[in-house]
DRENGU-249020 format. One record per residue: residue number from 0; chain; x, y, z of N, C-alpha, C in turn. Coordinates in nm, 3 decimals, padded with zeros to 5 digits, always signed. Layout:
N
NUM	A	X	Y	Z	X	Y	Z	X	Y	Z
...
***
This chain:
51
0	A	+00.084	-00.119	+00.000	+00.000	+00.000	+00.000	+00.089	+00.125	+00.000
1	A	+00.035	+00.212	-00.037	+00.122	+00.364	-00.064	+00.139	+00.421	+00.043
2	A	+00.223	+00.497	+00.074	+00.210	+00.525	+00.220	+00.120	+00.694	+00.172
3	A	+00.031	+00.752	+00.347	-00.092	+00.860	+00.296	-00.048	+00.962	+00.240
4	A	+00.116	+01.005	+00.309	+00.211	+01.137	+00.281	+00.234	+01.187	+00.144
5	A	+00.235	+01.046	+00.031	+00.239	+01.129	-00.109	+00.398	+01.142	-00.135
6	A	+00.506	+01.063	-00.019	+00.615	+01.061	-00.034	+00.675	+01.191	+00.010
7	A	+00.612	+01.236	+00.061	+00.735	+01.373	+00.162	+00.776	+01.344	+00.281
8	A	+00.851	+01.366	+00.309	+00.906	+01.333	+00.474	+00.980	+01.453	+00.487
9	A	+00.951	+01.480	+00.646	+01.008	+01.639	+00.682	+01.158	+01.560	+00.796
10	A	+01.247	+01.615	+00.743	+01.337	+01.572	+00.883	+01.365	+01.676	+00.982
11	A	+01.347	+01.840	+00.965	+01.386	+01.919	+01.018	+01.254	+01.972	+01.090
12	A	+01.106	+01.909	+01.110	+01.027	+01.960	+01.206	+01.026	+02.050	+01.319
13	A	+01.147	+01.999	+01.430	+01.164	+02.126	+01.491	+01.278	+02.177	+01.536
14	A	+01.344	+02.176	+01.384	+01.482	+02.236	+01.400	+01.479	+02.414	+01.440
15	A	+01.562	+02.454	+01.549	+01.557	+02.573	+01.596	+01.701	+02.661	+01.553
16	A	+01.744	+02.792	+01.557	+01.846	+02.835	+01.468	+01.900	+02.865	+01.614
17	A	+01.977	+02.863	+01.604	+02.091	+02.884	+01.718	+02.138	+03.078	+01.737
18	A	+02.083	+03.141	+01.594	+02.153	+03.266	+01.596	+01.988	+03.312	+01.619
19	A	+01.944	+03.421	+01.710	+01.825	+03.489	+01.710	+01.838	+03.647	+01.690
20	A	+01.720	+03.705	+01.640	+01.777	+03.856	+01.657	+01.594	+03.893	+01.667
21	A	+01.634	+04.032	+01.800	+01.430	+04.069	+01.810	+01.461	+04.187	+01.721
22	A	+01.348	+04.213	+01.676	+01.307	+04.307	+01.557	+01.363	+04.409	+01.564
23	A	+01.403	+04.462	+01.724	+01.459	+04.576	+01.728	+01.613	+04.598	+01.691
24	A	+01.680	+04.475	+01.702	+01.813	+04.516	+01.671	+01.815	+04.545	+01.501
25	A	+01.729	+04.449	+01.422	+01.702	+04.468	+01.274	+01.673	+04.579	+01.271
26	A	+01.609	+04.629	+01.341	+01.564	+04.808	+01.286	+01.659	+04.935	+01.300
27	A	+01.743	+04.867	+01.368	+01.893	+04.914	+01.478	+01.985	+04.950	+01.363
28	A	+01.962	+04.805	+01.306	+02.142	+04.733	+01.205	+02.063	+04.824	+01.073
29	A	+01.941	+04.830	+01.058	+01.936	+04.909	+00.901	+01.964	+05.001	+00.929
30	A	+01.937	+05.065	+01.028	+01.950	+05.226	+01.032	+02.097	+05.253	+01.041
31	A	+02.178	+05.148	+01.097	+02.360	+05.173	+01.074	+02.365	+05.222	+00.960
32	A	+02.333	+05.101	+00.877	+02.367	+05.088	+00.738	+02.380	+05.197	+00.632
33	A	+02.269	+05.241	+00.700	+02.204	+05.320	+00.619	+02.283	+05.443	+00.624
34	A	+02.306	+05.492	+00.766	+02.388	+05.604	+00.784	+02.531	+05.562	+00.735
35	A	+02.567	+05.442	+00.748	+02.729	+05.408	+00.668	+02.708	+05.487	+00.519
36	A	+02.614	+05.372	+00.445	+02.600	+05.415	+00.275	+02.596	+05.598	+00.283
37	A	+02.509	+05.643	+00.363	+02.488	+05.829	+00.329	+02.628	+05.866	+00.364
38	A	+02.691	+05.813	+00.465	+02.782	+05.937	+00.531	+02.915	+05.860	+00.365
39	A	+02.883	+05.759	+00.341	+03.012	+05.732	+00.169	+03.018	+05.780	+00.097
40	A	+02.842	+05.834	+00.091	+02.781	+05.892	-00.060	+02.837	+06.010	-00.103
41	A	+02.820	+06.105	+00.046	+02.851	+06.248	+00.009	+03.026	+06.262	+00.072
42	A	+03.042	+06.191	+00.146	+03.230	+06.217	+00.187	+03.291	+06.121	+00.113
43	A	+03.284	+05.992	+00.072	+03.348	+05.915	+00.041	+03.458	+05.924	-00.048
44	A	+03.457	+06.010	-00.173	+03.545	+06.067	-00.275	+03.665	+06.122	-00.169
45	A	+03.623	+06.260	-00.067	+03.694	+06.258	-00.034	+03.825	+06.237	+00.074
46	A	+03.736	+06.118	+00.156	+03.796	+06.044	+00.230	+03.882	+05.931	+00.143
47	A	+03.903	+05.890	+00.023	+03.975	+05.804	-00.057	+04.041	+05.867	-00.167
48	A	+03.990	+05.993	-00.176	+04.134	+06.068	-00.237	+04.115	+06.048	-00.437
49	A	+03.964	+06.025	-00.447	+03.913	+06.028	-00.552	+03.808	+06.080	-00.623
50	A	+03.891	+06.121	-00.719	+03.767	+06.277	-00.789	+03.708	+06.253	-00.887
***
């Protein structure tokens, strides 16, 4: 007889991630980012000495 599943089998049911992050540090780390990319945009030329 067939088995009911249709041939899927899950092995990772309740695999948990070892690295966590709460929403707030994500909202934290974009807003770095973000100020990294702006503060490159407009100084960056001349903090690297290229025109």
């Amino acid at each position: 007889m067939p088995s009911g599943m249709g041939g899927l089998v899950r092995y990772f049911d309740e695999y948990k991630s070892k690295i966590k992050f709460k929403p707030g540090h994500i909202i934290v780390l974009s807003i770095v980012v973000m100020l990294i990319m702006f503060f490159l945009y407009n100084y960056g030329n001349r903090l690297l000495g290229i025109r």
